[in-house]
Backbone of each chain as nested JSON, in Angstrom:
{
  "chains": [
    {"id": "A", "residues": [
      {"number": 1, "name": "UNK", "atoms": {"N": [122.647, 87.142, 155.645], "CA": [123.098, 86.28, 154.541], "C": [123.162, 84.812, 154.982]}},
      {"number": 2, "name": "UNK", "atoms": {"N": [123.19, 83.999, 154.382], "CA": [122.789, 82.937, 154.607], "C": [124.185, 81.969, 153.588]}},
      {"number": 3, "name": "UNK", "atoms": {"N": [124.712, 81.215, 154.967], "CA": [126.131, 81.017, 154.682], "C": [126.1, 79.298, 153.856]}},
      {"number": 4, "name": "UNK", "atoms": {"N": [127.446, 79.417, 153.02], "CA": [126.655, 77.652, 152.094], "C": [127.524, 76.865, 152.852]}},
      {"number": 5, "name": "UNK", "atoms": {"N": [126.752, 75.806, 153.067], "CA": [127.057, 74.467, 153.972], "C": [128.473, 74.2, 153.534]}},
      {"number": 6, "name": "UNK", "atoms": {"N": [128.8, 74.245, 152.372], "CA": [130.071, 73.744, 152.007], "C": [131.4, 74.975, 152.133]}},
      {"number": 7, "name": "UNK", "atoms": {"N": [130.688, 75.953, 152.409], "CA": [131.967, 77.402, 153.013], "C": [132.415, 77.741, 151.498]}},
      {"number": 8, "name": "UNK", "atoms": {"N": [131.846, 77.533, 150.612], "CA": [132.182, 78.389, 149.511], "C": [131.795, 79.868, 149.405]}},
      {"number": 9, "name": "UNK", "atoms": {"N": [132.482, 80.538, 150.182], "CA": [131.615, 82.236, 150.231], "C": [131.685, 82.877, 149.12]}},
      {"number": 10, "name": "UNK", "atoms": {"N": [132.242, 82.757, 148.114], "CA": [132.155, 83.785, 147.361], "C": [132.095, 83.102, 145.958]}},
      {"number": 11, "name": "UNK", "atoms": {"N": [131.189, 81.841, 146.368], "CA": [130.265, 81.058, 144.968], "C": [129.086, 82.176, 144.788]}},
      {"number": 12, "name": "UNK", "atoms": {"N": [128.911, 82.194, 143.271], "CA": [127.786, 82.716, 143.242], "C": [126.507, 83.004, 142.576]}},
      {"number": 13, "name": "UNK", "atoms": {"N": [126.398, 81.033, 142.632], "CA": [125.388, 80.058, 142.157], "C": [125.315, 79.567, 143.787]}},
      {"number": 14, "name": "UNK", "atoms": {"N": [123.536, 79.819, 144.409], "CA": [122.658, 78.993, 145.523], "C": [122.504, 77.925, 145.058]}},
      {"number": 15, "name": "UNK", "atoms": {"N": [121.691, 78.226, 143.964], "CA": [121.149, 76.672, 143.035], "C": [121.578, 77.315, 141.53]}},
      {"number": 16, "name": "UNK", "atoms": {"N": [121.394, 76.055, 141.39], "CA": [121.287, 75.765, 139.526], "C": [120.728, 75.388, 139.123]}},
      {"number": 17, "name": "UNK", "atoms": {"N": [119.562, 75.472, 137.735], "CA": [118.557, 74.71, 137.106], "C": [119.447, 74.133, 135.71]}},
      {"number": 18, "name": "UNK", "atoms": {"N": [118.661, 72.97, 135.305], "CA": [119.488, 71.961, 134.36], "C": [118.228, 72.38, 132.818]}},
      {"number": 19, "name": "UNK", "atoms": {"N": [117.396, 73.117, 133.64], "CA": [116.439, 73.602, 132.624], "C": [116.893, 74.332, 130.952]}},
      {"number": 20, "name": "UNK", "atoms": {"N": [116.602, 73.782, 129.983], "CA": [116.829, 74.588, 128.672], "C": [116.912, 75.877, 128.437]}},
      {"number": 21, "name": "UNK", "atoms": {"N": [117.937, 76.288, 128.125], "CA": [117.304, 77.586, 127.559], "C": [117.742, 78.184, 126.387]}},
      {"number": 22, "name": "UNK", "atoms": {"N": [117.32, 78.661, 125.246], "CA": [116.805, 79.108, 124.305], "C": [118.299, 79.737, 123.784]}},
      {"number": 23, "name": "UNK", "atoms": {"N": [118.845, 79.656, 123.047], "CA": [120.225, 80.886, 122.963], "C": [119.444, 82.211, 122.295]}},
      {"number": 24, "name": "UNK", "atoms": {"N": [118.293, 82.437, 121.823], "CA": [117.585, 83.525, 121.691], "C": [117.741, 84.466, 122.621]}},
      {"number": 25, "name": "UNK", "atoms": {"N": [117.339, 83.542, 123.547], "CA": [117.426, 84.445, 125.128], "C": [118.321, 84.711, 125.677]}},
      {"number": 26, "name": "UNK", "atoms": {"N": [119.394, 84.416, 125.644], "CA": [120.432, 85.134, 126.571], "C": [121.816, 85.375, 125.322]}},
      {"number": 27, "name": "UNK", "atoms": {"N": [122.497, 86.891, 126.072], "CA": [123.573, 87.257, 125.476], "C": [125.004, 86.366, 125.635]}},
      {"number": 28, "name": "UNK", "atoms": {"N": [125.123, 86.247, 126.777], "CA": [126.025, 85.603, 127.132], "C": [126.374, 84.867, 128.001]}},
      {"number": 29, "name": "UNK", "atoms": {"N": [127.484, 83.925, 128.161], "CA": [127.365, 83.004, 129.073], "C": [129.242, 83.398, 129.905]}},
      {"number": 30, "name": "UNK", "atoms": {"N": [128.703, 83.243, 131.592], "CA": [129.837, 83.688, 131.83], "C": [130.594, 82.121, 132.873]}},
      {"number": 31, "name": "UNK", "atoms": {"N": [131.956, 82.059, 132.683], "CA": [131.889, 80.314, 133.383], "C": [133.093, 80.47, 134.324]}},
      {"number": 32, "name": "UNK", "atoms": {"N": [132.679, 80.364, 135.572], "CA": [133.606, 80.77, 136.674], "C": [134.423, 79.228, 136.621]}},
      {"number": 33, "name": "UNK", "atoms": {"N": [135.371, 79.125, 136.121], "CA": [135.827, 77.844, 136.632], "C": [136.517, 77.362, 138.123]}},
      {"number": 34, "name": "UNK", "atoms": {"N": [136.556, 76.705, 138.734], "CA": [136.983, 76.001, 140.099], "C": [137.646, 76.826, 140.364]}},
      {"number": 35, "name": "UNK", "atoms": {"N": [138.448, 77.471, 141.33], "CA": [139.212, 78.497, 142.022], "C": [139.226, 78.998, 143.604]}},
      {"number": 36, "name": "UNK", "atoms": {"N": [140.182, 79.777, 143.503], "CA": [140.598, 79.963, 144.947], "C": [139.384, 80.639, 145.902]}},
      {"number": 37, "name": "UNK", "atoms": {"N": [138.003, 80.761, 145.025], "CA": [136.826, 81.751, 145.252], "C": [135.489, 80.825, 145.774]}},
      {"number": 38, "name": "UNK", "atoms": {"N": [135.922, 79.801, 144.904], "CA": [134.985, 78.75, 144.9], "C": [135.426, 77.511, 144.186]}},
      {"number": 39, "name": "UNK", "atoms": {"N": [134.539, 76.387, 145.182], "CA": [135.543, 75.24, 144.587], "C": [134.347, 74.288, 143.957]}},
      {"number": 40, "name": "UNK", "atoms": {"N": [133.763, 74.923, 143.003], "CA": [133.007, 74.466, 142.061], "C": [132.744, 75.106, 140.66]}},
      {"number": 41, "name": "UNK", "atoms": {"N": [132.916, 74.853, 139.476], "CA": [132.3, 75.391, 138.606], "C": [130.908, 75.728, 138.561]}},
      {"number": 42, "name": "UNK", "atoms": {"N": [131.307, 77.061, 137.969], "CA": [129.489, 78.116, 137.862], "C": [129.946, 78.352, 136.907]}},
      {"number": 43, "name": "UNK", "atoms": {"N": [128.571, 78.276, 135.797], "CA": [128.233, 79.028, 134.462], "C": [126.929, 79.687, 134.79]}},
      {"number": 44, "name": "UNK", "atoms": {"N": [126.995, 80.874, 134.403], "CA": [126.239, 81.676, 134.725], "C": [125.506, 82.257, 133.29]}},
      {"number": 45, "name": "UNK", "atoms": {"N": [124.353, 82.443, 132.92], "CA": [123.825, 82.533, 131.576], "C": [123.31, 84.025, 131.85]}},
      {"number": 46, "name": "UNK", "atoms": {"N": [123.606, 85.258, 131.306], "CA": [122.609, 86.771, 131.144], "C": [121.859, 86.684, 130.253]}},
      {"number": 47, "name": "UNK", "atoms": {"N": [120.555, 86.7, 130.535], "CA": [119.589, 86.537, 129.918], "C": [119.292, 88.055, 129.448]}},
      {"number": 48, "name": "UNK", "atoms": {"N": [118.623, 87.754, 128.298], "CA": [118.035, 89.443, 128.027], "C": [116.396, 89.612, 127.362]}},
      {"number": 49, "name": "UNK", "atoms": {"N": [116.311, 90.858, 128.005], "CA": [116.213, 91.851, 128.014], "C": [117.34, 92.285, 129.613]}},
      {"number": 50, "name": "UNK", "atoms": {"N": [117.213, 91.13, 130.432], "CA": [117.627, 91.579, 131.677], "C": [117.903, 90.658, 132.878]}},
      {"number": 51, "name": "UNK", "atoms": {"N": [118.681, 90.231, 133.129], "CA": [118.135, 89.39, 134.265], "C": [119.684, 87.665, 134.125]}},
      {"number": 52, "name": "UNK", "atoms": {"N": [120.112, 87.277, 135.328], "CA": [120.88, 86.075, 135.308], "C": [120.059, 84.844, 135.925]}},
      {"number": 53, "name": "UNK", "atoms": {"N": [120.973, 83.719, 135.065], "CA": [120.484, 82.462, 135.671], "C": [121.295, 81.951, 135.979]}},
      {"number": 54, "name": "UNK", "atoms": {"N": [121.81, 80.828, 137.076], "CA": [123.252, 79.954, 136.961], "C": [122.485, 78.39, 136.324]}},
      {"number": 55, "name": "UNK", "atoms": {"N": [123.435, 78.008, 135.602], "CA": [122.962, 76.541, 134.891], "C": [123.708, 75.476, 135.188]}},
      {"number": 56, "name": "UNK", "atoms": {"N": [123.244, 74.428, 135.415], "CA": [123.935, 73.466, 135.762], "C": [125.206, 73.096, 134.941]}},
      {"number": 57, "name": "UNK", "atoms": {"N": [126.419, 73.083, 135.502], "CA": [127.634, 72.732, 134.566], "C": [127.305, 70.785, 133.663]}},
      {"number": 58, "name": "UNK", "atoms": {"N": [126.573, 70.608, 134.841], "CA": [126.254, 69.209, 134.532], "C": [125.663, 68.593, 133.151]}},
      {"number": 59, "name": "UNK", "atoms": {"N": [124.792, 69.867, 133.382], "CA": [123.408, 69.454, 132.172], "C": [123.899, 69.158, 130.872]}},
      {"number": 60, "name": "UNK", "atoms": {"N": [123.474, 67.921, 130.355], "CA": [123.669, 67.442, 128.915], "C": [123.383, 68.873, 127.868]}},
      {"number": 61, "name": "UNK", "atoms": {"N": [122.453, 69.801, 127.699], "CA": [122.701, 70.751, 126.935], "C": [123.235, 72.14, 127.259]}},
      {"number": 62, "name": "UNK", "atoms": {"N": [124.18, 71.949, 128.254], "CA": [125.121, 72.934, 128.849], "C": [126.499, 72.362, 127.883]}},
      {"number": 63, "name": "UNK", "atoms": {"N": [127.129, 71.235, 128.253], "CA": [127.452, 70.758, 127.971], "C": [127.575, 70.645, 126.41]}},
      {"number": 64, "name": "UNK", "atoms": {"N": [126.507, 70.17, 125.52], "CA": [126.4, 70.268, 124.098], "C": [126.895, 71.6, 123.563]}},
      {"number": 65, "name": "UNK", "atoms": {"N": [126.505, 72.675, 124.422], "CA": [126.396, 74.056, 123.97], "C": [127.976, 74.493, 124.227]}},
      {"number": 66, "name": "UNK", "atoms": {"N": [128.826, 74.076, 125.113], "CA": [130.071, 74.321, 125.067], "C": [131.007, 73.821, 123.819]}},
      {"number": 67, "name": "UNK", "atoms": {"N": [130.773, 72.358, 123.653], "CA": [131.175, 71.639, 123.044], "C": [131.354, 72.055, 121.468]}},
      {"number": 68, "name": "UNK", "atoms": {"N": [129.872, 72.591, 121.479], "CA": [129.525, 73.408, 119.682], "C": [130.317, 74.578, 120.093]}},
      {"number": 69, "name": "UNK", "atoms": {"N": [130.267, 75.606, 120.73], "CA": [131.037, 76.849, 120.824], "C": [132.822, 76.036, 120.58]}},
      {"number": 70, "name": "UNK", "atoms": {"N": [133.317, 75.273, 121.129], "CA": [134.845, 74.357, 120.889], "C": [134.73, 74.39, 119.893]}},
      {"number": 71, "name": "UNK", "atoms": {"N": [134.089, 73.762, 119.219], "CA": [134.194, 73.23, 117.669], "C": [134.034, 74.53, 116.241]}},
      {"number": 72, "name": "UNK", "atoms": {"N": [133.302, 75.547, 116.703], "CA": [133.322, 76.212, 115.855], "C": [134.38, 76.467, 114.883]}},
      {"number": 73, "name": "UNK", "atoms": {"N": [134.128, 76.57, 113.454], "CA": [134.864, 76.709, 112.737], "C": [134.518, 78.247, 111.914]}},
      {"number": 74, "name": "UNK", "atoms": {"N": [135.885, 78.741, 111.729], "CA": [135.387, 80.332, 110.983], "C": [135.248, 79.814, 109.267]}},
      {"number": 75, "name": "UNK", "atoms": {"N": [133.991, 80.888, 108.973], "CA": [133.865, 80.57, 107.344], "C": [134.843, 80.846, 106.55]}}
    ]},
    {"id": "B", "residues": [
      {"number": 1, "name": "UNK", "atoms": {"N": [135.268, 107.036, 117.684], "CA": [135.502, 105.964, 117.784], "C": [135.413, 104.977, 116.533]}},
      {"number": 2, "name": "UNK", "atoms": {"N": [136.195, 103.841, 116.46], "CA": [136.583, 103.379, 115.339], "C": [135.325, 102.882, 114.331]}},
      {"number": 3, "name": "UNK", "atoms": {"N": [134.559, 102.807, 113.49], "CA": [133.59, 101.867, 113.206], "C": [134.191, 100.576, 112.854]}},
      {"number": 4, "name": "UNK", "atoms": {"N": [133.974, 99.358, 113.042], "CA": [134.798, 97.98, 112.936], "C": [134.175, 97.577, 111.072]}},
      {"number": 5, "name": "UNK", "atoms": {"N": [134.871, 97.45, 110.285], "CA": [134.884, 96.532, 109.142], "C": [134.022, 96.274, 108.713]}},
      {"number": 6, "name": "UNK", "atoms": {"N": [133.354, 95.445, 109.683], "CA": [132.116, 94.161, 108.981], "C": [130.528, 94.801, 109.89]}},
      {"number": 7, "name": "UNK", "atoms": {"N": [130.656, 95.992, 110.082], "CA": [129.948, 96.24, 110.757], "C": [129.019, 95.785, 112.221]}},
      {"number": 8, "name": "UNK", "atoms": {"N": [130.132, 95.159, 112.641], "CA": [129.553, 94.673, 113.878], "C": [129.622, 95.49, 115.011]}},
      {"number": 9, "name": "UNK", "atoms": {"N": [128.882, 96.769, 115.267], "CA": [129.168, 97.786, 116.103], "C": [128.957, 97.361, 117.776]}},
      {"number": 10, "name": "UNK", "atoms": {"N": [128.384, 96.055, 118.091], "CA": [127.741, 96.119, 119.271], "C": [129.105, 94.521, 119.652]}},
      {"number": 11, "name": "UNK", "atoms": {"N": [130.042, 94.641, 118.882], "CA": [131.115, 93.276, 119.437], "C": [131.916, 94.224, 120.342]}},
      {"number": 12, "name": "UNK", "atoms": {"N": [132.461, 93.113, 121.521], "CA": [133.072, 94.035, 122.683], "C": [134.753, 93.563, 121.912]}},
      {"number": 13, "name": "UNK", "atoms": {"N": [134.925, 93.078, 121.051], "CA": [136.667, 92.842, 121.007], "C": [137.198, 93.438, 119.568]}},
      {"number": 14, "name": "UNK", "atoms": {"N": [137.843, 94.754, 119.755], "CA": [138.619, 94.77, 118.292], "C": [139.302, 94.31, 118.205]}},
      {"number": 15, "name": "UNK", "atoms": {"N": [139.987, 93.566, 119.129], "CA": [141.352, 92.451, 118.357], "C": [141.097, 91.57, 119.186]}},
      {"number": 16, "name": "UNK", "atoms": {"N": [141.54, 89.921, 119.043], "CA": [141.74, 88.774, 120.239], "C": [143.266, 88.222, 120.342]}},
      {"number": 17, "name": "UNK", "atoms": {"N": [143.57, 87.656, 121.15], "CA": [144.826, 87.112, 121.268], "C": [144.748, 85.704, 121.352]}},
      {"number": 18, "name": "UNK", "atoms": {"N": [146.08, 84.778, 121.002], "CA": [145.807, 83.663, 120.845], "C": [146.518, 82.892, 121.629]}},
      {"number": 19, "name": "UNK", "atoms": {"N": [147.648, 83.653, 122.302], "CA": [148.384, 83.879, 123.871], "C": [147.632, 83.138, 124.584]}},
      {"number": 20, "name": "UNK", "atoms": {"N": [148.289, 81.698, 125.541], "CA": [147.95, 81.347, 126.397], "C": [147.997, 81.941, 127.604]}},
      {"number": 21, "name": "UNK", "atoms": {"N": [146.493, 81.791, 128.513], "CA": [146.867, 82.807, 129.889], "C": [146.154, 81.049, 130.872]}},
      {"number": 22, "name": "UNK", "atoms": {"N": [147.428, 81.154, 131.461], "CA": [147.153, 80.59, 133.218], "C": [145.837, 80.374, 133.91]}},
      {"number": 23, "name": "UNK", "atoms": {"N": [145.3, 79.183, 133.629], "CA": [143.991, 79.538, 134.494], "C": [144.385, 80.267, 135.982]}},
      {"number": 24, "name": "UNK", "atoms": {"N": [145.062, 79.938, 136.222], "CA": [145.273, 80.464, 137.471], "C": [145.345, 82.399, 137.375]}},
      {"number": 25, "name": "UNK", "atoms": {"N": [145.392, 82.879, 136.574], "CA": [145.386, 84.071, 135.801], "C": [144.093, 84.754, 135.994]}},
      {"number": 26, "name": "UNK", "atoms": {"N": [142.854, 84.101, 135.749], "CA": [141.597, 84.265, 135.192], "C": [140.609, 83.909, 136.305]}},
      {"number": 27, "name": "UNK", "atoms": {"N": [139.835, 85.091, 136.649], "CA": [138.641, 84.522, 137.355], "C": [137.575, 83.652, 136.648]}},
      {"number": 28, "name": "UNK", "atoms": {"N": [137.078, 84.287, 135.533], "CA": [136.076, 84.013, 134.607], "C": [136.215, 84.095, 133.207]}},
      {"number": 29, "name": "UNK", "atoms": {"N": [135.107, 82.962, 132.543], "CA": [135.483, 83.317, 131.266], "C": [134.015, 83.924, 130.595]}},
      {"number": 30, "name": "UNK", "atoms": {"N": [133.661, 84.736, 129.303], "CA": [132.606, 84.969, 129.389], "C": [132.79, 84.859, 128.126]}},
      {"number": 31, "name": "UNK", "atoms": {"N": [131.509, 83.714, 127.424], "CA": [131.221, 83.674, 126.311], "C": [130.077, 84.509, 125.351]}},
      {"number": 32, "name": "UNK", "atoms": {"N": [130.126, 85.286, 124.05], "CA": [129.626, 85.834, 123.764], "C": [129.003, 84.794, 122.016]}},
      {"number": 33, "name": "UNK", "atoms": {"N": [127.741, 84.423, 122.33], "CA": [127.894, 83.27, 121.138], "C": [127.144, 84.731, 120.239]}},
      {"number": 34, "name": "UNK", "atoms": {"N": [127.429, 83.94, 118.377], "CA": [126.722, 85.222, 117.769], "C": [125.253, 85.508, 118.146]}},
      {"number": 35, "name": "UNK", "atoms": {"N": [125.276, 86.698, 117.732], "CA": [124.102, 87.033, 118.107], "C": [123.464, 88.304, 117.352]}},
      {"number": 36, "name": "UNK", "atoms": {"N": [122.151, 89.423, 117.769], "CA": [121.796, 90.063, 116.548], "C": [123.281, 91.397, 116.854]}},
      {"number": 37, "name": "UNK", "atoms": {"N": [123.428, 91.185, 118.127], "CA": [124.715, 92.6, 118.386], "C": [126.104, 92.137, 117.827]}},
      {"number": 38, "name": "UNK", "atoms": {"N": [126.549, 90.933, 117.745], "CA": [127.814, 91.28, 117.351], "C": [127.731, 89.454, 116.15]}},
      {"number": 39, "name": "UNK", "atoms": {"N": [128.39, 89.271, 114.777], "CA": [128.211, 88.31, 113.959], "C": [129.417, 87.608, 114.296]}},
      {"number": 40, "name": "UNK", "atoms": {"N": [129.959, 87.52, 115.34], "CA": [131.018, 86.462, 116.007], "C": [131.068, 86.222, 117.044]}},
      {"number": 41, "name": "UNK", "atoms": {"N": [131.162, 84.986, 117.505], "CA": [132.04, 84.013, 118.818], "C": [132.751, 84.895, 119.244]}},
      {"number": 42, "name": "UNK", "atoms": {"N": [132.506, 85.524, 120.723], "CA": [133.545, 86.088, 121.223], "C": [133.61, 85.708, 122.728]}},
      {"number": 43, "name": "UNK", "atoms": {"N": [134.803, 85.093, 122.944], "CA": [135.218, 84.901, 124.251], "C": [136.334, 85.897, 125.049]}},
      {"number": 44, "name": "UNK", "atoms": {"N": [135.614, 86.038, 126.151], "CA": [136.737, 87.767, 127.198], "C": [136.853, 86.658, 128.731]}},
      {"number": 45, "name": "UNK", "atoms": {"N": [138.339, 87.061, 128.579], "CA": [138.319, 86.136, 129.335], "C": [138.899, 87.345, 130.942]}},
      {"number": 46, "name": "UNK", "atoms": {"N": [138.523, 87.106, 131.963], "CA": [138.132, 88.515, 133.365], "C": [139.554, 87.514, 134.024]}},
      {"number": 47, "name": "UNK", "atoms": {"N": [140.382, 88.895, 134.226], "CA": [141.796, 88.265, 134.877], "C": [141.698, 88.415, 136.173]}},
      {"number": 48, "name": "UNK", "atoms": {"N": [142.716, 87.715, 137.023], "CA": [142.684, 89.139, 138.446], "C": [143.617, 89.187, 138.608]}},
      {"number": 49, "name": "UNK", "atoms": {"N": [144.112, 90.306, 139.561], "CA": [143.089, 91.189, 140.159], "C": [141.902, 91.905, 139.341]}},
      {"number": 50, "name": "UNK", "atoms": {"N": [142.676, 92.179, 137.922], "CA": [141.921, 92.976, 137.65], "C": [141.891, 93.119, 135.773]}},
      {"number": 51, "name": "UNK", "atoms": {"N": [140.786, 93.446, 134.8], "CA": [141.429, 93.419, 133.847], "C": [140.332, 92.622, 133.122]}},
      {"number": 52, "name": "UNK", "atoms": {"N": [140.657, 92.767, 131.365], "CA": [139.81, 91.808, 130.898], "C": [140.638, 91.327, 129.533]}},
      {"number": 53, "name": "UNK", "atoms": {"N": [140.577, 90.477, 128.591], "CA": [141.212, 90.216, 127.538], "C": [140.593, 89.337, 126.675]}},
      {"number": 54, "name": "UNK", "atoms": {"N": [140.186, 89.471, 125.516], "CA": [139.639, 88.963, 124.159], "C": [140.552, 87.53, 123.662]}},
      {"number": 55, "name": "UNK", "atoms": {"N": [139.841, 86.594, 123.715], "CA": [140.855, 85.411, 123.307], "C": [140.139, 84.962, 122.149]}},
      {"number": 56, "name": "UNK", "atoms": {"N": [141.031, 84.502, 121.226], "CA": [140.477, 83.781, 119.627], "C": [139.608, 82.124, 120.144]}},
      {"number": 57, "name": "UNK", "atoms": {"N": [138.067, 82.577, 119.439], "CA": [137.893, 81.23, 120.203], "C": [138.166, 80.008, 119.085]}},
      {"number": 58, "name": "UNK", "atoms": {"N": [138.976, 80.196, 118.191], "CA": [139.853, 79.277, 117.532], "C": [141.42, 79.295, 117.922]}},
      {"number": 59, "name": "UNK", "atoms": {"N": [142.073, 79.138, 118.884], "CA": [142.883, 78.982, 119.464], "C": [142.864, 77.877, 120.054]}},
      {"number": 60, "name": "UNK", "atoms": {"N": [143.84, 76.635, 119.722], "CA": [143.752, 75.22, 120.14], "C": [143.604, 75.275, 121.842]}},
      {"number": 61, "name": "UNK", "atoms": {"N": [143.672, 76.261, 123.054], "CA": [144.128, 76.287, 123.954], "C": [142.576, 76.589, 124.305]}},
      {"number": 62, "name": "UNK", "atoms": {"N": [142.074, 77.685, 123.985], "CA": [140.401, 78.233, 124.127], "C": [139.71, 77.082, 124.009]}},
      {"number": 63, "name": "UNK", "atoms": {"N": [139.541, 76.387, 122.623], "CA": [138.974, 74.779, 122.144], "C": [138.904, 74.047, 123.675]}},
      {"number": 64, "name": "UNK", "atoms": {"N": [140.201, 73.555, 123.801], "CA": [140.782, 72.904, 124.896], "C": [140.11, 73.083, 126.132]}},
      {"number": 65, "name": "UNK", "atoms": {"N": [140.029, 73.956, 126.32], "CA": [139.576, 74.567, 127.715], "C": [137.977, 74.707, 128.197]}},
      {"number": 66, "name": "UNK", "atoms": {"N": [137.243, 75.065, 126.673], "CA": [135.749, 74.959, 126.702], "C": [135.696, 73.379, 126.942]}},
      {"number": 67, "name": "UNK", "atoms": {"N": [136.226, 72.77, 125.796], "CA": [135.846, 70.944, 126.221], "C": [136.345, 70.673, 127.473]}},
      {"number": 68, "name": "UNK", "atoms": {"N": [136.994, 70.69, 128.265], "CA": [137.54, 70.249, 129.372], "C": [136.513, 70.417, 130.33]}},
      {"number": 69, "name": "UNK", "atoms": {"N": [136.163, 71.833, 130.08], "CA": [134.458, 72.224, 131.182], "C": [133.652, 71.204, 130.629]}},
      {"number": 70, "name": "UNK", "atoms": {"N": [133.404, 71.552, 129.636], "CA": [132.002, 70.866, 129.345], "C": [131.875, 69.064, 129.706]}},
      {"number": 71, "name": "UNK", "atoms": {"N": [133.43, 68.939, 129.74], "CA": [133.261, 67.048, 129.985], "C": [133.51, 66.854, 131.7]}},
      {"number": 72, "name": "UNK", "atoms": {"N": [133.359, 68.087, 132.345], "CA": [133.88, 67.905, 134.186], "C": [132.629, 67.195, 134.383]}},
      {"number": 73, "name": "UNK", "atoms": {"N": [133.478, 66.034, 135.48], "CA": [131.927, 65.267, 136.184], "C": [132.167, 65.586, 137.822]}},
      {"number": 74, "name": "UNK", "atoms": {"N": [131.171, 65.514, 138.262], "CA": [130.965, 65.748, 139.683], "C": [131.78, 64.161, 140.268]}},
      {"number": 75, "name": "UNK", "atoms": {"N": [132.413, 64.654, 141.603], "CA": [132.683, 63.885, 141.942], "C": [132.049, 62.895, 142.614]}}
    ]}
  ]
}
């Protein structure tokens, strides 16, 4: 295993892409916030049919996409 | 097992709470935006040790908490 420079062991985002993605495509989004585990926020996106991505907390449409999920209003 | 109301058979929450929980409480939060399996916003929020719990994502505290992520800047 291959240990992260910054001793966060039990982060579990290597990298993150800031890349788009589709809300078609994935079910859900899961968001580790800062903690005693790791001292960075990870959002982690399950994509489907199968498969995870971690996304940049950074990214302007990470970001947008939280912001609209806040705001939702019920009909 | 129960069939839910509005027919949303594939939503993971028959009820949510609007109960503030401790970040310090919560490993993760996992957002479920609508989708073709379930016709609501559902946020579960993963406690520890152990455990999981359905929060209203109209709850001024849920709101709160998505924007707060979404506006974190790197230091």
């Amino acid at each position: 295993a291959i240990l992260e420079v910054n001793g966060n062991l039990s982060c579990r985002c290597a990298k993150t892409t800031s890349e788009y993605i589709s809300p078609k495509k994935y079910e859900s989004i899961e968001i580790r916030p800062v903690g005693s585990s790791c001292r960075r926020t990870e959002i982690i996106i399950k994509l489907r049919p199968s498969g995870k991505v971690c996304v940049n907390p950074e990214a302007p449409w990470v970001k947008k996409l939280l912001k609209r999920i806040a705001s939702t209003k019920k009909k």
